[in-house]
N, C-alpha and C positions, 0 to 999 in steps of 0.2 A: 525629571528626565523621562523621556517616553520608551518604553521597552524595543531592544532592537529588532531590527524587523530580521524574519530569516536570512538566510544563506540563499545567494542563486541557487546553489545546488540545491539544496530542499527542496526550494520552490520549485525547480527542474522537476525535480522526482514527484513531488506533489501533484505535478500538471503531464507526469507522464505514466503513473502508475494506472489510471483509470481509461487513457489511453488503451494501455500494451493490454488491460485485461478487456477491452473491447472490440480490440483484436482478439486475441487471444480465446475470445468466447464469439466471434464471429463464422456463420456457417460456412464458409469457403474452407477457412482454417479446420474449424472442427469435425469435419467431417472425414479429415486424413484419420481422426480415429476412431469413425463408424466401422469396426470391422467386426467382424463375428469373435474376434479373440478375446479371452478371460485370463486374469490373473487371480490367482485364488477364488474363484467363482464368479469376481463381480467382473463385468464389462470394460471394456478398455474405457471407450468413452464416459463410462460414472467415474474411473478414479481419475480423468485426464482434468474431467469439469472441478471435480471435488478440490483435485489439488491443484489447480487453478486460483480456485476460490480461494484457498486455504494459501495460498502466497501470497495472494495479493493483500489479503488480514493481516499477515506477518509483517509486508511492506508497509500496509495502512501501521501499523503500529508501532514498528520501530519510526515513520516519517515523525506522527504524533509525539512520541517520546522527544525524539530531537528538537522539535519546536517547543516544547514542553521546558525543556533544558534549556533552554536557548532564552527565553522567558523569565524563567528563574534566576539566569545569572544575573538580567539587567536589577541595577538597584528600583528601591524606591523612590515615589514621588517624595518629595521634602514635603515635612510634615501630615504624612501618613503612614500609620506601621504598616509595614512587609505583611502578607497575606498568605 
């Protein structure tokens, strides 16, 4: 038996995470926070990219675990051990 394939919705989010962070890091958008203001020293725009970046890891990594998961439950082929 061949292991299921994902869920739309994975796949959705799969195919729209790298989207939203391409927006998301796109100069029209990013430039709403070229401003002279600091939060605790650093620049608005280094923590706006940083935690950007830093979502979009979290999203890449909770999507991977799901698909991971999703993998796992299917059985094994017949007459091969589970891996």
């Amino acid at each position: 038996m061949e292991a299921r394939p994902p869920s739309p919705r994975v796949r959705s989010a799969a195919v729209l995470a790298p989207v939203a962070g391409l927006f998301l890091l796109m100069p029209p958008f990013i430039l709403l926070f070229a401003t002279p203001r600091t939060v605790f020293g650093i620049p608005l725009i280094v923590l706006y990219m940083f935690g950007v970046w830093a979502v979009l890891i979290g999203i890449t990594w909770q999507l991977t675990r799901r698909l991971a998961a999703r993998d796992a439950e299917a059985p094994a082929p017949s007459g091969q051990p589970p891996a």
